[in-house]
C-alpha positions in Angstrom: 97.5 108.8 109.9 99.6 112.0 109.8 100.3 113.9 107.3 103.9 113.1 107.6 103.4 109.4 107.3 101.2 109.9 105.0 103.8 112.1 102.6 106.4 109.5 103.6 104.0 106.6 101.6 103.5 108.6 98.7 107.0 109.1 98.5 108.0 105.5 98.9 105.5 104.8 96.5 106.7 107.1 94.0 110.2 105.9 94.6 109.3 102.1 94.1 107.3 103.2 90.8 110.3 105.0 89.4 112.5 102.1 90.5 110.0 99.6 88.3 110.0 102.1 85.5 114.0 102.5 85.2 115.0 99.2 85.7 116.8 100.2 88.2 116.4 96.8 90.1 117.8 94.6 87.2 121.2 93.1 87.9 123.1 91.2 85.5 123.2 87.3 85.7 126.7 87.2 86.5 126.9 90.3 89.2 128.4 89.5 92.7 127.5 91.5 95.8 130.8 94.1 95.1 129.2 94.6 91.8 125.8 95.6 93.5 127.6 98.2 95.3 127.9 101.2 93.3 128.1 103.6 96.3 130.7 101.6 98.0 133.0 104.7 98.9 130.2 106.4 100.6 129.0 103.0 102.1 132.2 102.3 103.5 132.5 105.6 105.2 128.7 105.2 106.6 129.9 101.8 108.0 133.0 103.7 109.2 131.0 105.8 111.6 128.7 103.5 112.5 131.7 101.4 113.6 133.1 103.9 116.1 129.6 105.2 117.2 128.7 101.8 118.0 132.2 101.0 119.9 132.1 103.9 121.8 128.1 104.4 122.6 125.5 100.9 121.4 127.8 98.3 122.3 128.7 99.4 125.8 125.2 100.1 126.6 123.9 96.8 125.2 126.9 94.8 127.0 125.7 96.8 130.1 121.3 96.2 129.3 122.8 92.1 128.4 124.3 91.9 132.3 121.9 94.1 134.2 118.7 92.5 133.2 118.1 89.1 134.3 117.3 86.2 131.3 113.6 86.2 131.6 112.9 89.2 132.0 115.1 90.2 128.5 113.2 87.0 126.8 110.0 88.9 128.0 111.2 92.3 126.1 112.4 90.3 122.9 109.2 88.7 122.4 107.1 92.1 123.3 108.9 93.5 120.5 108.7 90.4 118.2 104.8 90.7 118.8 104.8 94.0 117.3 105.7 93.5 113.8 102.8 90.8 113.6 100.5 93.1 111.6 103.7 93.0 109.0 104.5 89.5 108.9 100.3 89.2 108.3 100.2 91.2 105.4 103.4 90.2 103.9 102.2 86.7 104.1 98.9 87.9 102.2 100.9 89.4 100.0 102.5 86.4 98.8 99.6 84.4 98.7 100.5 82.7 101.3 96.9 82.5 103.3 97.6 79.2 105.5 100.5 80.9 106.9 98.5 83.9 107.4 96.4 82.4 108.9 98.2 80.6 111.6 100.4 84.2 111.8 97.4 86.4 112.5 96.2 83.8 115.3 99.5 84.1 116.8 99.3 87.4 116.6 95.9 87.5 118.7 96.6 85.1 121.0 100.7 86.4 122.1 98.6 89.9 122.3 95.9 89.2 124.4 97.0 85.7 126.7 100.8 86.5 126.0 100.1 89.9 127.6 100.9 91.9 124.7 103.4 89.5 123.4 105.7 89.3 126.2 104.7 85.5 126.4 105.1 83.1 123.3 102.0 81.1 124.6 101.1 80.8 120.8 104.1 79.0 120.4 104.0 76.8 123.1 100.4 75.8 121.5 102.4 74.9 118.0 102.2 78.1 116.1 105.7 79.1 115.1 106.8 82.3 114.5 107.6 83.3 110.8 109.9 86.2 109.4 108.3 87.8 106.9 108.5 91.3 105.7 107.6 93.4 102.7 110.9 93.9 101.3 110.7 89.3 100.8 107.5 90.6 99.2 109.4 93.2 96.4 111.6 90.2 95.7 108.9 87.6 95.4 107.2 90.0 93.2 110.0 89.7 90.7 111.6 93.0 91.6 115.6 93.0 92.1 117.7 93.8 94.6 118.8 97.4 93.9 122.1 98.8 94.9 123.6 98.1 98.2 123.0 100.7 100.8 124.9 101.7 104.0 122.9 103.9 106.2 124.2 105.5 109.5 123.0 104.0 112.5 120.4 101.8 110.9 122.7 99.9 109.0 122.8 97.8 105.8 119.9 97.4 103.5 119.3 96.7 99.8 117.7 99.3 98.0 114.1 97.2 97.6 114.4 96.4 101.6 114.4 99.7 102.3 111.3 100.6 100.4 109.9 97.5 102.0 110.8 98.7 105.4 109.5 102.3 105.1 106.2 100.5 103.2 105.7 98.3 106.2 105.5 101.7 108.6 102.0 102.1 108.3 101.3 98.8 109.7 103.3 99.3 113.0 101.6 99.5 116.3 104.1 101.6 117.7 102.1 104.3 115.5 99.7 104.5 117.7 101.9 106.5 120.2 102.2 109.4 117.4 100.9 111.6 119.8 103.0 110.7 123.1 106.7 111.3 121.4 108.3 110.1 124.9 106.5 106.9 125.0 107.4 106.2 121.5 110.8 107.2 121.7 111.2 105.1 124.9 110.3 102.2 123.3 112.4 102.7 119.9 115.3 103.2 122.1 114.5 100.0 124.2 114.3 98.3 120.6 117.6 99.1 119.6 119.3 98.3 122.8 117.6 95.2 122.7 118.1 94.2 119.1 122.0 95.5 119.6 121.8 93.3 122.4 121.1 90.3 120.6 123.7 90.7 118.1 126.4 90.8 120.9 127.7 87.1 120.2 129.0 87.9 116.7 131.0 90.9 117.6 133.8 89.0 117.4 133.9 87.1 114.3 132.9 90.8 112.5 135.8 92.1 114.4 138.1 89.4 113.4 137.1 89.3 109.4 139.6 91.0 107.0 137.4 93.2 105.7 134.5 93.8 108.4 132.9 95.9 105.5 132.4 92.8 103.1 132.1 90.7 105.9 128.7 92.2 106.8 127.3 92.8 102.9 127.7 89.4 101.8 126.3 87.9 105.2 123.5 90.2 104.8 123.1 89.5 101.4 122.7 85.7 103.0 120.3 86.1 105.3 118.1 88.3 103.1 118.6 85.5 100.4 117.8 82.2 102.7 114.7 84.4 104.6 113.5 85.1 100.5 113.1 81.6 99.4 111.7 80.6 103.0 114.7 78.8 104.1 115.7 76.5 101.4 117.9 78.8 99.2 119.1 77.5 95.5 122.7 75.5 95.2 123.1 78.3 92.6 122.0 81.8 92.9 121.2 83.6 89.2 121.6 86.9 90.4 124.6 86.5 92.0 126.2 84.1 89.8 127.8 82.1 92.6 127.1 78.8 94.4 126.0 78.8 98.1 125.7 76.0 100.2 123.3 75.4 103.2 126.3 75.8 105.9 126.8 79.0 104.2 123.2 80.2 105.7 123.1 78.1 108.5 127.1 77.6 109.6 129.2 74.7 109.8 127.9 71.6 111.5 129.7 70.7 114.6 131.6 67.5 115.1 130.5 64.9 117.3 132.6 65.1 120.9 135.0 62.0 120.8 
């Protein structure tokens, strides 16, 4: 491990100590997602600029990657880069003492790796082992530890302050650190990544676009998602910390009607 990695964990660590030692993740009972964003003037003029850099740079270059590259061979790239963050989803399923899941995650793992060829085919799937999304930040929160304040940052986007101690945690464990000593391989692939995770994200453009306020639009849907992937897809009627009542179409949309 470098030393820079290795000062980035102490760092973290130190961070999520001081975190635990303030309080500084305890909202009140009755706060909503605006009153879990303290830095909302600096957030909104992160989200500003990721707006018009993503209009004018990521979007027309994923639009571009989404028409050029045939179906399969994107599937292929998603699931090589799903594959990757297996170590994570392993140890964050440990974490939570969930050890049949981990198991059936680290033989998916293996297998996508080795027959999958490196995880560009789900053959673990196929053979009934799902894929689960887990991460260290669902750890923090299963551990008891809140939230945090809302946090906008440029280019990577929105996070929570205790999923963005779990993301820089969960660095360690990533394969592509392995490449620390070939910079353009690991750059080429980080930038693959984000054109293909941009990519993915192309179908919601417009309803973001649309919303009156993109800005909330995005915090409370990824206050959501972070919400239905924490209680492992069966989110409360009623959520404490927020103080307001979700439903299961408001994680998983609307059912469709029947065609007459």
């Amino acid at each position: 491990m470098s030393v820079f990695r290795t000062a980035t964990v102490r760092i973290v660590l130190a961070a999520l100590l001081a975190c635990i030692a303030c309080g500084c993740a305890s909202i009140p009972k009755t706060a909503g997602p605006e009153d879990n964003d303290p830095m909302e003037r600096m957030n909104r003029a992160i989200f500003a600029f990721n707006q018009k850099a993503d209009r004018a740079i990521v979007r027309p270059v994923a639009t571009g990657y989404r028409r050029m590259t045939p179906d399969p061979v994107e599937r292929r790239i998603s699931n090589f880069f799903e594959n990757l963050i297996g170590p994570v989803v392993v140890a964050s399923d440990l974490l939570q003492g969930k050890f049949r899941q981990a198991g059936a995650d680290t033989g998916r793992f293996l297998i996508n790796s080795t027959v999958g060829l490196l995880g560009m085919f789900d053959v673990a799937g196929h053979m009934g082992l799902e894929a689960h999304e887990e991460d260290l930040g669902q750890v923090l929160g299963k551990w008891g530890i809140g939230r945090g304040p809302y946090i906008m940052l440029p280019v990577l986007g929105p996070y929570s302050l205790r999923d963005g101690v779990g993301r820089v945690m969960a660095l360690p464990l990533e394969p592509l650190r392995e490449y620390d000593n070939d910079t353009g391989a690991r750059n080429s692939l980080v930038v693959l990544y984000s054109i293909d995770a941009r990519a993915a994200l192309l179908a919601v453009d417009d309803e973001l676009d649309a919303a009156f306020d993109p800005y909330v639009f995005l915090r409370d849907a990824y206050y959501q998602r972070r919400e239905y992937l924490l209680h492992d897809g069966e989110p409360p009627t009623f959520d404490e910390d927020f103080g307001i009542e979700f439903s299961e179409e408001d994680f998983l949309g609307a059912p469709q009607e029947a065609a007459p």
